[in-house]
C-alpha positions as CSV (number, residue, x, y, z in Angstrom):
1,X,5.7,-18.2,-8.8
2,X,2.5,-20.7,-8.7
3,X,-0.4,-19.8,-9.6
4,X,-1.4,-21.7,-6.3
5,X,1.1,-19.7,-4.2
6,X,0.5,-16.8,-1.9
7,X,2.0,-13.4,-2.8
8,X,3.4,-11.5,0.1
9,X,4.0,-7.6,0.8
10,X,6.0,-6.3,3.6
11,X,4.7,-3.1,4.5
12,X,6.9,-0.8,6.2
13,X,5.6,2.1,8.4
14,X,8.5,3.8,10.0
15,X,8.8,2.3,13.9
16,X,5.8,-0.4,13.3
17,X,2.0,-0.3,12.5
18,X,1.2,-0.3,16.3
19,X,0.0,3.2,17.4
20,X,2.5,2.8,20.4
21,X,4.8,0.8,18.6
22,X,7.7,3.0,18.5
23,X,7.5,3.3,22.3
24,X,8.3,-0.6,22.4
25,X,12.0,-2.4,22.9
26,X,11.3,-4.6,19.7
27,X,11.3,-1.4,17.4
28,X,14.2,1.1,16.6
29,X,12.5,4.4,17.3
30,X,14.4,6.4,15.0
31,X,13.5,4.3,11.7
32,X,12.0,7.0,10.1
33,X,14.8,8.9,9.9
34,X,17.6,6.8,9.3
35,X,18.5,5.0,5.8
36,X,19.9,1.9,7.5
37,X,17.5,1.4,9.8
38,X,15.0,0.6,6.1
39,X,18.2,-1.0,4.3
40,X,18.1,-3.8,7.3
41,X,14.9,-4.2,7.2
42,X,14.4,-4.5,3.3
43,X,17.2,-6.9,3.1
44,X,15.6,-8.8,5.7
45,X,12.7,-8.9,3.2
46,X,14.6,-9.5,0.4
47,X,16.3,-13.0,2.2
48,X,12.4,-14.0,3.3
49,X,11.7,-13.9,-0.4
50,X,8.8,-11.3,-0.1
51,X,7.3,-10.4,-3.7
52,X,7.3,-6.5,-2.3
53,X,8.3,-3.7,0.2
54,X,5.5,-1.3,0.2
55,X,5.5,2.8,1.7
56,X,2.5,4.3,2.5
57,X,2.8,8.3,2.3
58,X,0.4,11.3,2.9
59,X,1.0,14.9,1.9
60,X,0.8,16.3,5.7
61,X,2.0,15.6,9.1
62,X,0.4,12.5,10.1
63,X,-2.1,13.1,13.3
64,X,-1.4,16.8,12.5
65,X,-4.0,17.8,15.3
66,X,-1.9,16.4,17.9
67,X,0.3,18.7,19.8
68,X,2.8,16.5,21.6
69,X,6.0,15.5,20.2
70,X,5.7,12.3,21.8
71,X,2.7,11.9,20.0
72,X,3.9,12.9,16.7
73,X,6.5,9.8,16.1
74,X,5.2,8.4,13.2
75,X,4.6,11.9,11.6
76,X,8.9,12.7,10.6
77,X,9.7,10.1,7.5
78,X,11.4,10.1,4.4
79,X,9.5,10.6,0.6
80,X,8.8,7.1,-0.6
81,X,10.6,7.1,-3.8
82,X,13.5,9.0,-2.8
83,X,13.8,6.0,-0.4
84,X,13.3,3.7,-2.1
85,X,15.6,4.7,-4.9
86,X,18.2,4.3,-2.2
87,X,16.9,0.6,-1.2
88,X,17.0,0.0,-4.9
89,X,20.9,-0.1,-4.3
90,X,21.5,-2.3,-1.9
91,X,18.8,-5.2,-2.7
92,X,18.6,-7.1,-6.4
93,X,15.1,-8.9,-6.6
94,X,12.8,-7.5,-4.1
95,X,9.8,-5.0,-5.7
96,X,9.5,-1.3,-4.9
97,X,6.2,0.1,-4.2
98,X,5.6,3.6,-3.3
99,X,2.6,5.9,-2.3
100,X,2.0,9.0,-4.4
101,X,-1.3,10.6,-4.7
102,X,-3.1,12.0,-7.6
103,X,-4.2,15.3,-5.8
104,X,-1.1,17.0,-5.7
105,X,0.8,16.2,-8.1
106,X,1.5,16.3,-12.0
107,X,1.4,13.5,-14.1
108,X,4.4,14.0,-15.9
109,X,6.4,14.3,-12.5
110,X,5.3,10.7,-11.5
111,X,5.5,9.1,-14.4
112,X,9.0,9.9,-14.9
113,X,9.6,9.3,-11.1
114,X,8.2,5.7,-11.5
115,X,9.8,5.2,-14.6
116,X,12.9,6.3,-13.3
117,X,12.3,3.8,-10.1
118,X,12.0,0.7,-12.7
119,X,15.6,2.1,-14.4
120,X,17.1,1.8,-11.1
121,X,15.9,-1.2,-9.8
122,X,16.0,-3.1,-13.1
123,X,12.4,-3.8,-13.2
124,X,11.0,-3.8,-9.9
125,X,8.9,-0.7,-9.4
126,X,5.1,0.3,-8.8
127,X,3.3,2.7,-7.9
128,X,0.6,2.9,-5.6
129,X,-2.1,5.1,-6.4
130,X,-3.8,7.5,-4.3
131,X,-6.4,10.7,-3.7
132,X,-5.2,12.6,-0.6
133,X,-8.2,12.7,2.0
134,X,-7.5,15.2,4.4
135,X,-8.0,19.3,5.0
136,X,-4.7,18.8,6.5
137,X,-2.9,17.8,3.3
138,X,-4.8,21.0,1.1
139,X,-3.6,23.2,3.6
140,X,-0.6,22.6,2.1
141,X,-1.7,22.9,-1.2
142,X,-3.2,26.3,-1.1
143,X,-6.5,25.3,0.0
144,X,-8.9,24.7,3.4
145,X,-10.6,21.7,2.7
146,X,-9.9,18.6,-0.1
147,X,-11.7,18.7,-2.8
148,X,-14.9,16.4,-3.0
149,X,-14.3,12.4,-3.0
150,X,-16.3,12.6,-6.4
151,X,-14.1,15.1,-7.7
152,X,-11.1,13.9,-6.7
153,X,-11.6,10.4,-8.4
154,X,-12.5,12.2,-11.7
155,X,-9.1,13.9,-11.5
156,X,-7.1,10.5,-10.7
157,X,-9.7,8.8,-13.5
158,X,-7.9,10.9,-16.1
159,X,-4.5,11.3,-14.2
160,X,-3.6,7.4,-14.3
161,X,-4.3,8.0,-18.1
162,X,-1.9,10.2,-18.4
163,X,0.8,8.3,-16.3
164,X,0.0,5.2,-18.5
165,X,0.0,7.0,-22.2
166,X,3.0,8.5,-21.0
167,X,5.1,5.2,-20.6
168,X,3.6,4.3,-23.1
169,X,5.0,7.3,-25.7
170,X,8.3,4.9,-25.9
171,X,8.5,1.6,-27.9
172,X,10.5,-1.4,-26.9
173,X,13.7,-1.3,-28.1
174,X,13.7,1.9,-29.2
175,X,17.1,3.1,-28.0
176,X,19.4,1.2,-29.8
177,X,22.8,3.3,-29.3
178,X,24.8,2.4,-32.2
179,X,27.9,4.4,-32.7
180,X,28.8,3.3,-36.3
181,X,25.9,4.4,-37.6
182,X,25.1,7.6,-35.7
183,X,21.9,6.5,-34.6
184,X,20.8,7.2,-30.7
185,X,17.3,5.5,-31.3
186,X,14.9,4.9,-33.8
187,X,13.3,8.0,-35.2
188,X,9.9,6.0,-35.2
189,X,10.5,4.9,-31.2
190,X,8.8,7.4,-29.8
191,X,6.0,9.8,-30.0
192,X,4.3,12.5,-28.3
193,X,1.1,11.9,-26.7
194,X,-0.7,14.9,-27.0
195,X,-3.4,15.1,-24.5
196,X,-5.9,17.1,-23.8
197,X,-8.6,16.7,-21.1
198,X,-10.9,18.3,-18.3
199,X,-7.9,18.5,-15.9
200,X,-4.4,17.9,-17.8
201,X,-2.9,19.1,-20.9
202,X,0.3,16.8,-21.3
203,X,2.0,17.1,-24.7
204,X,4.9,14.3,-24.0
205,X,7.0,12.4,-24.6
206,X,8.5,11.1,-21.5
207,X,12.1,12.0,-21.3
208,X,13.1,8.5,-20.2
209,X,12.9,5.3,-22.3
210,X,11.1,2.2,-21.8
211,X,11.5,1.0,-18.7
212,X,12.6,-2.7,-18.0
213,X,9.3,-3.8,-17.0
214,X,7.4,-2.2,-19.7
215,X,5.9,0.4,-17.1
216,X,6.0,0.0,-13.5
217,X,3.1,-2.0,-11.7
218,X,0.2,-0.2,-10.5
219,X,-1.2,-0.6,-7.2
220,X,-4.2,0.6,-5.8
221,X,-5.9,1.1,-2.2
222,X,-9.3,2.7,-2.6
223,X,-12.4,0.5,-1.6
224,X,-15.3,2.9,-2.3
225,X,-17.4,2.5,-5.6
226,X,-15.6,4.9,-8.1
227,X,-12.4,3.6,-5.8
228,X,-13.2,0.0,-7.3
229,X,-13.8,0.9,-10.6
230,X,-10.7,2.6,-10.7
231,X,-8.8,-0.5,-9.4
232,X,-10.8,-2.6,-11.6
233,X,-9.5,-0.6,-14.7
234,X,-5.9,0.4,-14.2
235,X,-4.5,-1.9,-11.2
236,X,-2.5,-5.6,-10.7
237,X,-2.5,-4.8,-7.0
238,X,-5.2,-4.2,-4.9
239,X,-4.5,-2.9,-1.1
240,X,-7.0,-3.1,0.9
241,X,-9.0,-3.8,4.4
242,X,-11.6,-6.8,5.5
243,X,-12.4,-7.9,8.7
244,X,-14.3,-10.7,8.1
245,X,-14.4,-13.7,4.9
246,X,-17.6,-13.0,4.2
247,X,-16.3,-9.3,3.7
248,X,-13.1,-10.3,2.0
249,X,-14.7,-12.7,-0.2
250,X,-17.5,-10.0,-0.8
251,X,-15.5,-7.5,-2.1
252,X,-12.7,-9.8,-3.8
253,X,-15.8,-11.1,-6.1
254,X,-16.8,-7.5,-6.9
255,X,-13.6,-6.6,-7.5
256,X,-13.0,-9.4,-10.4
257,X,-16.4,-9.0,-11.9
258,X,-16.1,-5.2,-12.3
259,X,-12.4,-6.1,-14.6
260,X,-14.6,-7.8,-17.3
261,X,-15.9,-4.8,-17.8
262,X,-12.9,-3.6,-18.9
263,X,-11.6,-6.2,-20.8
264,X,-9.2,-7.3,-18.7
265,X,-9.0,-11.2,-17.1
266,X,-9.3,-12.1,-13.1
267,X,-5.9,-13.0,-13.0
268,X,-4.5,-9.1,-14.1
269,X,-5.2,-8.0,-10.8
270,X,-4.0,-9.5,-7.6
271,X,-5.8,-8.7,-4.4
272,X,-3.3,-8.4,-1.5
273,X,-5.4,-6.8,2.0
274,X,-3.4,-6.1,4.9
275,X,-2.4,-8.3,7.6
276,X,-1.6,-7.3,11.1
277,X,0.1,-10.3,13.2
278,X,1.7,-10.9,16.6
279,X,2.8,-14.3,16.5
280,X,4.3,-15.9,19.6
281,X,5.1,-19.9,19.9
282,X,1.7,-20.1,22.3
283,X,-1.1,-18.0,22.2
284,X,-0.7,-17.1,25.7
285,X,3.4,-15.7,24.4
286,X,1.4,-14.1,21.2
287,X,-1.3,-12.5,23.6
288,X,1.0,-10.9,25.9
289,X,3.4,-9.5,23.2
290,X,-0.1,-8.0,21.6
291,X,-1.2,-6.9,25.5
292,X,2.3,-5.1,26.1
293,X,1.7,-2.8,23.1
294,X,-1.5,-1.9,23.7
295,X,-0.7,-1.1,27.2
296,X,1.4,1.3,26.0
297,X,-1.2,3.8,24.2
298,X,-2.1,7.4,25.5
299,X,-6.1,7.6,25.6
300,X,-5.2,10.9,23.5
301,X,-3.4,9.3,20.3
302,X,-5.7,6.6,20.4
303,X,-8.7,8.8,20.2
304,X,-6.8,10.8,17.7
305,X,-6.1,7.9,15.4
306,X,-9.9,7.1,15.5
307,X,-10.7,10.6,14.8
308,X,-8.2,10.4,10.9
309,X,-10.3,6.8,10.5
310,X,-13.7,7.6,10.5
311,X,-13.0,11.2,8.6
312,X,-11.7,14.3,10.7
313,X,-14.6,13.9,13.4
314,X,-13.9,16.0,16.4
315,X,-14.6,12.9,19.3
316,X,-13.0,14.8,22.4
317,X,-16.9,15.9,23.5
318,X,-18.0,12.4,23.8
319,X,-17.4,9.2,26.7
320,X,-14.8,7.8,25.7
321,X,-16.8,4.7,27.5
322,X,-20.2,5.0,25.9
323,X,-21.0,4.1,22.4
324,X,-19.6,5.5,18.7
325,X,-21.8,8.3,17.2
326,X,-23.7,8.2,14.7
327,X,-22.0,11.1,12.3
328,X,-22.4,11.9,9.0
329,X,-20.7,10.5,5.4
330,X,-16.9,11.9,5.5
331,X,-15.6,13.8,2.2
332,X,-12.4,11.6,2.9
333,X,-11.8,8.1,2.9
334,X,-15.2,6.9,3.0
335,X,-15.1,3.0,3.0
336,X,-12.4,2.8,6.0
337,X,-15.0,5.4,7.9
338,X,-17.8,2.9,7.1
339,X,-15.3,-0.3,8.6
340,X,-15.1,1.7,11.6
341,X,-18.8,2.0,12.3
342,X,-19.7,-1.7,10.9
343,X,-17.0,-2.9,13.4
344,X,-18.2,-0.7,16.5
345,X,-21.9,-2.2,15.3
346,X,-20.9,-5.3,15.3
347,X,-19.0,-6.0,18.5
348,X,-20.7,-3.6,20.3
349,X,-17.5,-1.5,20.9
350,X,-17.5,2.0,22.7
351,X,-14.8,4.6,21.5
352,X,-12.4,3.8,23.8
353,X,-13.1,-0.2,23.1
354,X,-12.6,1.1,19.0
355,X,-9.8,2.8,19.5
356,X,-7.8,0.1,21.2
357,X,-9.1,-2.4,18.6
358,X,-7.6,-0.8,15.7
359,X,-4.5,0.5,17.3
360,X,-2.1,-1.9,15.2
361,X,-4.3,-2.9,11.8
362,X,-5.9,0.8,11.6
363,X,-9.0,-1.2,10.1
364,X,-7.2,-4.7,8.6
365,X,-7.3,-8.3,9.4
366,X,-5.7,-8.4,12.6
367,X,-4.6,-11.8,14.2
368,X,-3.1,-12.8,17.2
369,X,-1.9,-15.8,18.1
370,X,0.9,-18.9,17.0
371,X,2.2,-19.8,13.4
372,X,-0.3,-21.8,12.9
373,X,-3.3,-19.9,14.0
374,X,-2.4,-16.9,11.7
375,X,-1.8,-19.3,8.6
376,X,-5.6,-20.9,9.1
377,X,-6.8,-17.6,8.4
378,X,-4.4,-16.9,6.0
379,X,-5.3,-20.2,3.8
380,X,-8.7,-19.8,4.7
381,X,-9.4,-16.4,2.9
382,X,-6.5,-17.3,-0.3
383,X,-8.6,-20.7,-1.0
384,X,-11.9,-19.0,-0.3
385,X,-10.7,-16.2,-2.3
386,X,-10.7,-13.3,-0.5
387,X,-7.6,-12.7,-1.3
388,X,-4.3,-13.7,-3.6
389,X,-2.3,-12.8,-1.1
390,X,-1.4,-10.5,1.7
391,X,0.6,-7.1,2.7
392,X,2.2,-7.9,6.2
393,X,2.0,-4.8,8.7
394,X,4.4,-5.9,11.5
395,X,3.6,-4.1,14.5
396,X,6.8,-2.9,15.7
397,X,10.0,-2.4,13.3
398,X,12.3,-5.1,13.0
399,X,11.2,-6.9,15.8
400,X,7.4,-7.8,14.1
401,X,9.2,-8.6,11.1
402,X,11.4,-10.5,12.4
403,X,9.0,-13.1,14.5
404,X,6.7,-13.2,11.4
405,X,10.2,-14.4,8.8
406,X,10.9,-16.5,11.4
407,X,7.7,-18.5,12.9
408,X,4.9,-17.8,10.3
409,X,6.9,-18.2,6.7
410,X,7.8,-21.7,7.7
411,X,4.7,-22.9,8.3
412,X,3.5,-20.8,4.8
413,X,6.0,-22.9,3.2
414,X,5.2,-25.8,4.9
415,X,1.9,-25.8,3.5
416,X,3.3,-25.1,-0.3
417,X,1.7,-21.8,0.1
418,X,4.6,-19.3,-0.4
419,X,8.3,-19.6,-2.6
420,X,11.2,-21.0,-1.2
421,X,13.3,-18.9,-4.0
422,X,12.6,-16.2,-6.1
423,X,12.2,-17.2,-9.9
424,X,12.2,-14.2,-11.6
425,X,14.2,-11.0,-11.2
426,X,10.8,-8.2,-11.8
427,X,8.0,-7.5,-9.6
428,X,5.6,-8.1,-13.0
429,X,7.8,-11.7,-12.8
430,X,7.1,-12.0,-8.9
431,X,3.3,-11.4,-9.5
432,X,3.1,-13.5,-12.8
433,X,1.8,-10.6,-14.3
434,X,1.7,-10.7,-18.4
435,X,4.3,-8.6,-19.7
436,X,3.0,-4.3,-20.4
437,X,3.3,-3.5,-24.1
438,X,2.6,0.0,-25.6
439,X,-0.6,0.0,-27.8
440,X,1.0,-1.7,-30.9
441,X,4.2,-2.5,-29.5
């Protein structure tokens, strides 16, 4: 793909990114539970030419605190890269990215998951890389509270290590299967990695070859400062969330600046923030598709789904008309808890005002309004760089995906921004990602 070109994620959440999505006739409700409800929708994908599909995933019940079934929807779907193993079947060029967090798991595990993902999907896997940020998720874990943010960075600091020597412990072309001779692969192929650090003790090698990417793609979604450096060092993807250009462009700059520090070039890493749209043929159609959904939210998830953003806060003691607290620095994810207050700040929102406003994005770039509309902003922020290209959060399941494949890609292509075909058959080909090699392979 073009240097010039815009890459494109298609981020699915279950029903739809909209809080209340799942309660709307544009979304099949039970898409967290059923396998062709996600084949549909990621052959959908695949036919749009999308460089990715991409599953967020969490080690708890989503809005745990809530006690409604209604309003635990969103909280019943299926483990990312069982799933997507599955979708690996029934699509051919589309990449696989799944969510799995460096808190609580082993290294060894998702490295040989991954690397098992790429096998599968001849070439098309990454991982996005995680810390869980909840109490909710160590309660399943064995403990009451997460660890510290600082702590749990220094654990996925050494854990992506790990994951990366580990891919690494085979050559190319080291299983050559020839029968005449007796020989599997070459004796010299492969080699343990012996490590041994503050948090693992991994002896290896990886009991699956090299895969056909060289090692999956990493992805990364953390915006704080260790977050960043972490990004900076390890990832080709960057998830994350701006509201503004100035923002975007802010923390695209960073972003490149910190890679140099670790030998690597600007192009290595692609920055892809989400992007929440409701697209109608007018912007009055566009503004009452976006008006329908949020008419649909109950004051309690919304409050609830405000609470998980700015930390684990307990709100219900406070108007829901009057202004957002000020509350101390959460121990989980600390740079969407600071979007939340910057935005509140800045347009002067109360809580019930917040709430309502991140309903669908959850913190992102949300627009609403024609094809044309939502690709200004788009081309704005890619040529302003603030971003190489973008992870599409439709609000409802297929019905959001569906109006943005087939109003906003047209225009995209109109504008030479996005492929008309795929031209390569890996997700490192999608991105135009230089190929992995082993340390002296």
């Amino acid at each position: 793909m073009r240097q010039d070109s815009l890459r494109l994620g298609a981020f699915f959440y279950a029903t739809g990114h909209h809080i209340a999505g799942w309660r709307h006739p544009s979304s099949e409700a039970d898409g967290g539970l059923v396998l062709s409800r996600y084949v549909g929708w990621a052959q959908k994908a695949e036919a749009a030419k999308f460089d990715l599909l991409f599953l967020e995933d969490g080690s708890g019940i989503r809005d745990g605190n809530l006690r409604s079934s209604e309003r635990t929807a969103r909280s019943t779907h299926f483990e990312p890269v069982t799933l997507l193993s599955a979708l690996a079947a029934v699509t051919s060029r589309i990449g696989l990215v799944a969510t799995t967090s460096t808190t609580f798991n082993e290294p060894y595990n998702v490295a040989r998951r991954f690397a098992s993902l790429d096998h599968l999907s001849g070439g098309r896997a990454g991982w996005n890389l995680v810390t869980s940020a909840t109490d909710a998720e160590a309660a399943n874990f064995g403990d009451d509270t997460i660890a510290r943010h600082a702590d749990r960075y220094e654990r996925a600091e050494e854990f992506v290590d790990v994951v990366l020597g580990l891919w690494n412990t085979w050559d190319d072309g080291a299983v050559i299967i020839d029968r005449e001779s007796g020989q599997f692969s070459k004796p010299d192929g492969f080699r343990p990695l012996d490590h041994r650090g503050k948090h693992f003790t991994v002896r290896g090698p990886l009991n699956i070859s090299r895969t056909p990417q060289g090692q999956p793609v990493v992805v990364q979604a953390g915006a704080s400062g260790p977050g960043k450096d972490l990004a900076a060092r390890t990832a080709e993807i960057v998830f994350t969330a701006n509201q503004t250009l100035a923002e975007a462009t802010e923390f695209y700059g960073d972003l490149k600046e910190r890679m140099a520090r670790f030998g690597r070039e600007r192009d290595d890493l692609k920055v892809m923030p989400g992007l929440f749209p409701v697209v109608g043929r007018s912007e009055d159609e566009a503004r009452a598709k976006f008006e329908d959904l949020q008419a649909l939210i109950d004051p309690a998830v919304g409050l609830a789904l405000l609470e998980r953003m700015i930390g684990g806060f307990d709100l219900s003691g406070y108007d829901l008309d009057g202004p957002v607290p000020e509350l101390p620095e959460a121990n989980g994810i600390k740079s969407r808890q600071q979007l939340m207050f910057d935005l509140a700040r800045r347009e002067g929102l109360t809580l019930r005002q917040l709430y309502l406003r991140i309903a669908g994005a959850r913190g992102h770039s949300q627009i609403v309004g024609t094809p044309a509309q939502i690709v200004d902003e788009m081309e704005e922020r890619f040529h302003a760089h603030g971003a190489d290209g973008f992870n599409i959060m439709p609000a409802t399941l297929p019905g959001g995906l569906d109006d943005f494949i087939e109003l906003v890609l047209p225009e995209l292509r109109r504008r030479g921004l996005f492929r008309t075909e795929y031209e390569a058959h890996t997700l490192r080909g999608h991105l135009g990602s230089r190929p992995a090699r082993p340390p002296g392979g």
